[in-house]
BADREN-639132 format. One record per residue (C-alpha): residue in three letters; y, x, z. Coordinates in Angstrom, 2 decimals, decimal comma. Layout:
N
   aa        v        u        w
  ala        Y        X        Z
...
This chain:
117
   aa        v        u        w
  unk   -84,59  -106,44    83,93
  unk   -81,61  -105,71    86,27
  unk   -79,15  -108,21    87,48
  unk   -76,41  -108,38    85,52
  unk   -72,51  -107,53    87,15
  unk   -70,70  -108,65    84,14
  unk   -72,25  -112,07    84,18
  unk   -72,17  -112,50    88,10
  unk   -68,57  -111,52    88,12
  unk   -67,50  -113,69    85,87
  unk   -69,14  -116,82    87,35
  unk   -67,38  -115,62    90,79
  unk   -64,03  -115,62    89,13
  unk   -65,08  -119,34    87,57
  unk   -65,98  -120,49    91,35
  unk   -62,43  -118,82    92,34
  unk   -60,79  -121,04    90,20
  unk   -62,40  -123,53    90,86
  unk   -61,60  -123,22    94,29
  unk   -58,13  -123,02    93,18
  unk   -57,77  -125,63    91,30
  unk   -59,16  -127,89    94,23
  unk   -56,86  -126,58    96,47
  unk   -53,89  -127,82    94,60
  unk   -54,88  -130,88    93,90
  unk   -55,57  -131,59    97,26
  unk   -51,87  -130,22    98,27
  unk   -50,36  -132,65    95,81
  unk   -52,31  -135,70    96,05
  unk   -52,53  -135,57   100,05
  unk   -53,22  -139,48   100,62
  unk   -56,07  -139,76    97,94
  unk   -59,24  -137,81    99,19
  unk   -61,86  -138,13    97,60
  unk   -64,58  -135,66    99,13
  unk   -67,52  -137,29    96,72
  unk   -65,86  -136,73    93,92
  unk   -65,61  -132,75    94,71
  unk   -69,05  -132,63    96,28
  unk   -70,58  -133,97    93,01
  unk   -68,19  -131,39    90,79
  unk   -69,34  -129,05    93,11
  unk   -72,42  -129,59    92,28
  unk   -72,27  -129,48    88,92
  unk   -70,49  -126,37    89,02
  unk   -73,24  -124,97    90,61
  unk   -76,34  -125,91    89,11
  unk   -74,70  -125,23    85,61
  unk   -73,89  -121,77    86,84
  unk   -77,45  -121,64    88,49
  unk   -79,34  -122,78    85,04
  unk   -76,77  -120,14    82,76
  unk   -78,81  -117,37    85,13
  unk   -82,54  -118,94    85,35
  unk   -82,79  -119,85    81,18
  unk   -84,80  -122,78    80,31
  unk   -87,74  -122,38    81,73
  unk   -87,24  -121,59    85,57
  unk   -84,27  -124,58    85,36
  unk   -86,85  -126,67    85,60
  unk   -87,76  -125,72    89,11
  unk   -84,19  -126,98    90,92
  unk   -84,19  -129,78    88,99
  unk   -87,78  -130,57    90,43
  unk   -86,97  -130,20    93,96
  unk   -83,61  -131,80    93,04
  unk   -85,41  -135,18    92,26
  unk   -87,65  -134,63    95,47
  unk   -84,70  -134,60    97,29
  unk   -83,40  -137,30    95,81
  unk   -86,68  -139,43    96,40
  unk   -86,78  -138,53   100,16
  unk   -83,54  -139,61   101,06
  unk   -84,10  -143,05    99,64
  unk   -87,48  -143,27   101,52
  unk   -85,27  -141,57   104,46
  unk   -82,77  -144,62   104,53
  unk   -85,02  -147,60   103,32
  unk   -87,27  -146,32   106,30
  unk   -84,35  -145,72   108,94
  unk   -81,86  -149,02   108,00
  unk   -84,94  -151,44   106,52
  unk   -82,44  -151,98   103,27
  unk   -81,03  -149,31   100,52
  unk   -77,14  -149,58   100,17
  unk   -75,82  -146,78    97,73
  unk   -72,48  -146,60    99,65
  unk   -74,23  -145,14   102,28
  unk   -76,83  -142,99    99,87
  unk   -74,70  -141,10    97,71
  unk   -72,79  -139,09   100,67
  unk   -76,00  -137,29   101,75
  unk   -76,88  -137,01    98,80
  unk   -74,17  -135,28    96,92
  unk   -73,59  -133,06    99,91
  unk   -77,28  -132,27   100,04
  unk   -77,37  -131,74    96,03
  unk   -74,46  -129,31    96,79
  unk   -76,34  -127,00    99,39
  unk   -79,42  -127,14    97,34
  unk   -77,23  -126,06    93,51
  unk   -75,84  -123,51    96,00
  unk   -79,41  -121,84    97,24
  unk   -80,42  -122,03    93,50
  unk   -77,18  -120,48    92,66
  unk   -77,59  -117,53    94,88
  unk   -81,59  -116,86    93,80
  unk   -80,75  -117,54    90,08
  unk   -78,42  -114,08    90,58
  unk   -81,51  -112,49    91,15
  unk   -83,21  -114,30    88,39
  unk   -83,77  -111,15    85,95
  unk   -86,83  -110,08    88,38
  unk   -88,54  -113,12    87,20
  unk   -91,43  -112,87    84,99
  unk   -91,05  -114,12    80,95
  unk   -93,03  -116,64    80,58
């Protein structure tokens, strides 16, 4: 199989307007940030686009290292602060999430090489 244009097009032109859509909301509610929020939609966005690519079988995979992720940060904070507090988990981990749906967004592109299984 070949990778197909059509497909990766269109999910540029979704993360475009995305994008867009972002950036006017943040024009007109200035005073209101919220950066988790968008990391987590980000996210989302992402991985959804990232498991329309894989198919059901190799979504698996980011989902795995997903929850390994999640599991080390928690061992990563209850290890560094002697105490878990979510208001201090959930930045790393959305912004972490976010780089990690955004490597398995860029190798699920490539994601017609893969073997059926």
């Amino acid at each position: 199989m070949a990778i197909n244009f059509q497909r990766v097009l269109f999910q540029i032109l979704l993360i475009l307007i995305f994008i867009g859509v972002k950036y006017l909301t943040g024009r007109f509610f200035r005073g209101r940030k919220r950066r988790q929020l968008w990391w987590s939609m980000t996210t989302a966005l992402f991985f959804i686009l990232a498991f329309w690519n894989f198919g059901w079988y190799w979504s698996a995979y980011p989902i795995i290292v997903w929850m390994v992720l999640a599991l080390a940060l928690i061992v990563v904070q209850v290890a560094h602060n002697h105490e878990f507090i979510y208001r201090r988990y959930w930045p790393p981990f959305w912004r972490c999430s976010m780089y990690l749906a955004v490597i398995s967004f860029a190798c699920s592109i490539f994601a017609g090489f893969l073997p059926l299984i």
